[in-house]
C-alpha positions as a printed NumPy array, in Angstrom:
array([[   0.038,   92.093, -135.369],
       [  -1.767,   88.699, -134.576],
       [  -0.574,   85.441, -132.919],
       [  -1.412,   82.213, -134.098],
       [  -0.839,   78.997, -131.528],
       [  -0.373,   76.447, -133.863],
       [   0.564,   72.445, -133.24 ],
       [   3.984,   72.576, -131.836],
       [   4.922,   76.387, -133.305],
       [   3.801,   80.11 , -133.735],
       [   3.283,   81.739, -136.534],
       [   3.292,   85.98 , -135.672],
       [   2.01 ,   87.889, -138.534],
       [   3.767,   91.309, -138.634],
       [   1.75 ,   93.817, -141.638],
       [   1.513,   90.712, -144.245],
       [   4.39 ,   88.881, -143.311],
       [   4.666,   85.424, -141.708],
       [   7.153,   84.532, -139.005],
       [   7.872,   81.211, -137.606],
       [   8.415,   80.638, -134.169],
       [   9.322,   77.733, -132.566],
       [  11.018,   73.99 , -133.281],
       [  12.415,   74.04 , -137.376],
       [  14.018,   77.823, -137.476],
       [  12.825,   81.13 , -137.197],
       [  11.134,   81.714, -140.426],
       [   9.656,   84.961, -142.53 ],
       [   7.248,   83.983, -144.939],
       [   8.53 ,   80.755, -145.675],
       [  12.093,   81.169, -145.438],
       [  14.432,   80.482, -143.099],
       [  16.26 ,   83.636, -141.393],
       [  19.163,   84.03 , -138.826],
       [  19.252,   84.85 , -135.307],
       [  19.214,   87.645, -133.841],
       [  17.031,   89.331, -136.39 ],
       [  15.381,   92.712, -136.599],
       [  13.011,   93.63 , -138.817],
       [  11.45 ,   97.541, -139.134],
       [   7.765,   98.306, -140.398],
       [   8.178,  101.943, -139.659],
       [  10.992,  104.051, -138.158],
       [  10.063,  102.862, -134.393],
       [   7.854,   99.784, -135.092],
       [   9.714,   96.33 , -135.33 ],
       [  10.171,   92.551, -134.803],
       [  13.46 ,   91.555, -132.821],
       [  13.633,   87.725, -132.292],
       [  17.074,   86.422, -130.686],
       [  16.413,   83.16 , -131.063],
       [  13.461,   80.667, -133.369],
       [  12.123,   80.258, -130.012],
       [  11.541,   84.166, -128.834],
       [  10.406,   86.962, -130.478],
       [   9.375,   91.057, -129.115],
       [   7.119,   93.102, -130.997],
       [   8.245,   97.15 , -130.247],
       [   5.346,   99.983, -130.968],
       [   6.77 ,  103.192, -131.145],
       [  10.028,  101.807, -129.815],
       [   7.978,  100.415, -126.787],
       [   8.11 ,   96.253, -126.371],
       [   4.486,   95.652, -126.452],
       [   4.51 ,   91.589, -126.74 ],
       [   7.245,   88.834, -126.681],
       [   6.368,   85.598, -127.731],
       [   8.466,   82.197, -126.197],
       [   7.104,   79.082, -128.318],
       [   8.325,   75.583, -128.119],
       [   7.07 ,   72.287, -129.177],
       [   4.886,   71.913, -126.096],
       [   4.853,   74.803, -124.346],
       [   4.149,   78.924, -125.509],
       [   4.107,   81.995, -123.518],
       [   3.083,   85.614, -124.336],
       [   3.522,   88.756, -122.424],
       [   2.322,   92.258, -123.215],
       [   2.923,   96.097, -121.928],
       [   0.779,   96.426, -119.325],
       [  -1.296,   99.339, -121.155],
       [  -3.468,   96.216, -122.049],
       [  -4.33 ,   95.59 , -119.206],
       [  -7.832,   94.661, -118.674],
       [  -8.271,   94.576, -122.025],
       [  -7.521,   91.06 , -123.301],
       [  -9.904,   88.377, -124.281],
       [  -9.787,   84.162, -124.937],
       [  -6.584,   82.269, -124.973],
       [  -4.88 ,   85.466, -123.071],
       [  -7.709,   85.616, -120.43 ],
       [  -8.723,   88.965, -119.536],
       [  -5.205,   90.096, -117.618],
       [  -7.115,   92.004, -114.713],
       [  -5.152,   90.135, -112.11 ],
       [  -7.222,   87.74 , -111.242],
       [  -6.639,   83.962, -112.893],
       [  -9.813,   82.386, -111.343],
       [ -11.898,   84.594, -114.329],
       [ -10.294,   83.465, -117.323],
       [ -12.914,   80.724, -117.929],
       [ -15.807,   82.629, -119.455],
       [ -17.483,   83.079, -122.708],
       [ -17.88 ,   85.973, -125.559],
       [ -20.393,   87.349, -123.391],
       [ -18.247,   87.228, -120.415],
       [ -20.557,   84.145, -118.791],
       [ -18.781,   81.375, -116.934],
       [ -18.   ,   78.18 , -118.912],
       [ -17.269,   74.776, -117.215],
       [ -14.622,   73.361, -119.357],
       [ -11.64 ,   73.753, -121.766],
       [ -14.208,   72.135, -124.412],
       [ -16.711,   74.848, -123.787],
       [ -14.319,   77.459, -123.783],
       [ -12.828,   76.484, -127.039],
       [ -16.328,   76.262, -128.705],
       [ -17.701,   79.586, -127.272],
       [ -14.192,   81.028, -128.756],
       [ -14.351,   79.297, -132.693],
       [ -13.914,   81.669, -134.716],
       [ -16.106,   80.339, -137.099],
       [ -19.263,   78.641, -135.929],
       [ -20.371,   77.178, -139.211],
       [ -16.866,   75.118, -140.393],
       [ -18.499,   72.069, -139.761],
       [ -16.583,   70.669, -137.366],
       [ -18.143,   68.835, -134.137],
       [ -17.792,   70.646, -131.117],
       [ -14.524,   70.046, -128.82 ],
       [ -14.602,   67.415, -126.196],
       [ -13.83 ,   68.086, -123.06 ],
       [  -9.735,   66.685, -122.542],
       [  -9.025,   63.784, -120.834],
       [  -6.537,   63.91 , -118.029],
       [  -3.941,   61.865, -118.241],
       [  -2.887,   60.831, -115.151],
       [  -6.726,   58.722, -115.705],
       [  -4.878,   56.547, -118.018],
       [  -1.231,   56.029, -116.373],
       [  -0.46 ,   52.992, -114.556],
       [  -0.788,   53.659, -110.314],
       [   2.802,   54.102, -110.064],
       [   3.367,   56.432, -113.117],
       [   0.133,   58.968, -111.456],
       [   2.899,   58.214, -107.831],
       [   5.439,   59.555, -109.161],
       [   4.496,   62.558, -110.904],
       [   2.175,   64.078, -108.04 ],
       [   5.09 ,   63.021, -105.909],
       [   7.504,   65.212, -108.433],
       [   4.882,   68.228, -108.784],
       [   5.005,   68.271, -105.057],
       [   8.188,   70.196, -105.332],
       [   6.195,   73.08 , -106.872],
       [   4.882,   73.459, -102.942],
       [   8.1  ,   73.267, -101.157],
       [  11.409,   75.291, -100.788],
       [  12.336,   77.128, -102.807],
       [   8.316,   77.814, -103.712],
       [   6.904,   77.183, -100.821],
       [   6.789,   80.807,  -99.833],
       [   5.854,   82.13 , -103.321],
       [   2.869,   84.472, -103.57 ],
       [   1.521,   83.213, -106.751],
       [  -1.308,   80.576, -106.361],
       [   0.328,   77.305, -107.193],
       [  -3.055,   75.424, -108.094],
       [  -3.107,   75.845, -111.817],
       [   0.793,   75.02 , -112.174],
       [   0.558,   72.236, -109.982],
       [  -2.079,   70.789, -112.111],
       [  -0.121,   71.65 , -115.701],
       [   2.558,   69.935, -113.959],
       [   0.634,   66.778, -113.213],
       [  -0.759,   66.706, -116.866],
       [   2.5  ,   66.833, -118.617],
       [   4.347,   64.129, -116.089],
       [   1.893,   61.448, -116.736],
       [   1.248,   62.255, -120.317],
       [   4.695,   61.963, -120.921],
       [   6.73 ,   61.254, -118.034],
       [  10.296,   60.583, -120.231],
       [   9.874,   64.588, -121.702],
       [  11.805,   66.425, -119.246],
       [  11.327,   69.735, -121.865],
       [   7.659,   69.635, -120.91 ],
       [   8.165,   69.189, -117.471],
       [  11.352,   71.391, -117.053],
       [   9.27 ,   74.246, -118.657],
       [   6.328,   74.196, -116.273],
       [   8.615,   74.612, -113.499],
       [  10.218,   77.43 , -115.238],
       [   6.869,   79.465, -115.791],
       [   5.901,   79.331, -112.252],
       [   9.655,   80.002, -111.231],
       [   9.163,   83.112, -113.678],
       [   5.418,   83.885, -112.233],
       [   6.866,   84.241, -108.996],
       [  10.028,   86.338, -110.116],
       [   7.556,   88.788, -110.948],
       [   5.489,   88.716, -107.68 ],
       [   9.147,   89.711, -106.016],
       [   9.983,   85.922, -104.746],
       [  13.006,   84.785, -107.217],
       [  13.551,   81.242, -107.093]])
């Protein structure tokens, strides 16, 4: 099975088929499919999605992925007998986030643009390489950038405050969604959701 992060859906491709995931209906190769739905490769290999938005993958009747896409926002989660053993997009899931950033070769890269083009897939499509993102809150008025490092504050008090899991990177996905688009509460609800998940799992339920 593969996972493809598209613009504002998933597709997951499951021995030749195609499922959608995500914003206009769970899909299987084109066409649209109810929820909850099951679908078996083998006796004890399977799809189960209960919604367009979340889908597991089960090997040998063990979940091994699940897959939560929205327009802005994706997550994916596998059986820990991958640990250690997961590359690009997914980092390298050793435990520690401040590695993720690195190359084919495992070499440190300074950027999101960097990463991206040491990632391509194809190095000869012609296309330029990937500039580096601007941050948003650059280009918000003084009292938009206020409000939404005022608002991502929260991420540092109660109920976070005493959460184990190192706020930095939330705090700064927070910031970039507020200011570059301060009236999409989705965006903004769902950061505060992954880092109230993050530290669920740490043992520090919010």
């Amino acid at each position: 099975w593969y996972v493809y992060i598209l613009h504002r859906y998933c597709q997951l491709l499951m021995d030749g088929d195609t499922i959608h995931v995500g914003p206009g209906g769970l899909r299987l190769n084109g066409a649209n499919v109810a929820t909850p739905f099951r679908k078996f490769y083998s006796a004890d290999n399977y799809v189960y999605c209960t919604s367009e938005s979340y889908c597991d993958v089960y090997v040998k009747n063990k979940k091994m992925m699940e897959l939560f896409c929205t327009s802005h926002n994706f997550n994916i989660e596998v059986n820990p007998v991958y640990y250690g053993r997961m590359q690009c997009m997914c980092g390298d899931f050793d435990g520690n986030p401040g590695n993720e950033f690195v190359d084919r070769s495992g070499n440190p890269v300074s950027g999101a643009g960097e990463f991206a083009e040491a990632w391509r897939v194809n190095n000869n499509d012609g296309c330029p390489p990937a500039p580096e993102p601007t941050d948003p809150c650059d280009l918000v008025d003084a009292v938009t950038k206020r409000w939404a490092i005022q608002y991502c504050s929260r991420y540092k008090q109660a109920p976070f405050k005493d959460c184990p899991v190192d706020v930095t990177q939330y705090f700064k996905d927070c910031l970039f969604d507020a200011c570059h688009d301060p009236n999409n509460s989705e965006d903004i609800c769902n950061n505060a959701q992954a880092y109230a998940s993050a530290c669920a799992n740490a043992g520090h339920p919010v």
